[in-house]
Structures are given as C-alpha cells and as structure tokens.
N, C-alpha and C positions, 0 to 999 in steps of 0.2 A: 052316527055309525049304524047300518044295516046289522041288526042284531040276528038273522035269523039263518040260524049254520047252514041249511038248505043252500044258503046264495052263494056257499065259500066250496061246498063240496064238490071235486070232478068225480062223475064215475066214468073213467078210464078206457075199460073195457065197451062202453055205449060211445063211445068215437072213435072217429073214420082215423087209420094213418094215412099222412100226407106227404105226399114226396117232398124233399126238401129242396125250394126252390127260395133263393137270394139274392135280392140286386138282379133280376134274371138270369140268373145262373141256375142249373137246375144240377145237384148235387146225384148223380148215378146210384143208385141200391141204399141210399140213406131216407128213412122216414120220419116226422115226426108228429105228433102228440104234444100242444098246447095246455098246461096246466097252470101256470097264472100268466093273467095276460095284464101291463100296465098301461092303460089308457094313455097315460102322461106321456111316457116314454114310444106310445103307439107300436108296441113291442111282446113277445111272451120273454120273462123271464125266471121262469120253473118250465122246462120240459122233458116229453122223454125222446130218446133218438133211438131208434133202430137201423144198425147197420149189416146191410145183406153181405153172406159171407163176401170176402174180398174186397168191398168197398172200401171208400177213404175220405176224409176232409182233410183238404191243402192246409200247409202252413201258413197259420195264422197267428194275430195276437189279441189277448183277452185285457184291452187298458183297465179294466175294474177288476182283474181274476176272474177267477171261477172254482165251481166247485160241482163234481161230479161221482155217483156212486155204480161202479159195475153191476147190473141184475140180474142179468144172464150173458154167456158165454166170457170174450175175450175181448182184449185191443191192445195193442200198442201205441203209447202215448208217449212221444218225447223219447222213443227208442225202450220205455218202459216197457212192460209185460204185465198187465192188468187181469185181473181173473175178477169173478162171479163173488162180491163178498168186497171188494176194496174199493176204497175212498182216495178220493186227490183234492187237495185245495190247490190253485197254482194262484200266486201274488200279480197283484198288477202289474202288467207289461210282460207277465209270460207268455211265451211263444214256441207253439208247437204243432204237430200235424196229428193226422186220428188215423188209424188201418187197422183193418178187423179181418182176419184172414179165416176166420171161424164162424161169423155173425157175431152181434151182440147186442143188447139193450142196455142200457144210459139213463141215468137222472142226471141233467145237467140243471143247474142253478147257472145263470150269467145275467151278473146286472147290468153289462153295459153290452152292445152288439161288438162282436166281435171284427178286426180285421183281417183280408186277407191279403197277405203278406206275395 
C-alpha cells in the first residue's frame, strides 16, 4: 500500500470542471470534478457536480445507492427540496431525477454508474 498522503490528496480548486458528458450524451449546464477515480471499475466514484441554475439529470436508477451532500445552493430530488447543509442516502435500486432551479454544488458518492431510466 502507497503510504504517502500526497498520492490520496485532490486539491479541488487546481481542476478544470467538465461538462458532464455519458454514454455520449452530453448533460446541458451540469459539470463535474473527479475526486476518486476506481481503476477497476474504470469509473470516478466520489465526485462533485455543479448544476447551472435550471439544469436537470433525467430519471434514473442508482443499483448500488448513493449518497450525496448539498454545498451550496438548492435541488430537487425525488420531488424533495434539498438546501445547502443536507444529506440523502438513497438504497439500491432508488430512482429519481435531479433539477436545480437556483444552481447548486453536490458531493456525490456512487458506487455503481448509474441508469438512465
């Protein structure tokens, strides 16, 4: 095991956001920031998401869950009303859409890639 915290740390701020583009689909005013990325899985699963006021991700489903923290602004998740400060775990095989009528930033965790439904 690589002992040396240097190889584990992002600095956040010193990376580009990138539109978020899936399956070539290219998602409208959402960006994101890679923060751990699993080789195995050839995948990131810790990122952050920045969604440009009005934006949206389609209904989908998370077969592993997920789990995401608000950091700034708002969203509507699953008809929910999410602010700046709240946490959501959703169980495997939950399904739901994302719209930001305010903008907002995201920490999502997802272990497995998500479906779009």
């Amino acid at each position: 095991m690589n002992t040396k915290i240097h190889d584990y740390i992002v600095k956040t701020e010193q990376k580009e956001w990138q539109p978020l583009i899936e399956k070539g689909i290219h998602y409208e005013g959402i960006f994101v920031k890679s923060l751990k990325f699993d080789p195995e899985k050839n995948r990131s699963t810790t990122i952050l998401l920045k969604f440009e006021p009005g934006a949206s991700y389609p209904y989908h489903n998370h077969p592993a869950g997920e789990e995401l923290f608000i950091m700034e602004g708002d969203a509507f998740i699953a008809g929910a009303h999410m602010e700046k400060g709240d946490y959501l775990y959703t169980p495997p095989g939950f399904k739901h859409s994302v719209k930001s009528e305010n903008g907002c930033l995201i920490l999502f965790i997802i272990p497995e890639e998500v479906e779009i439904l």
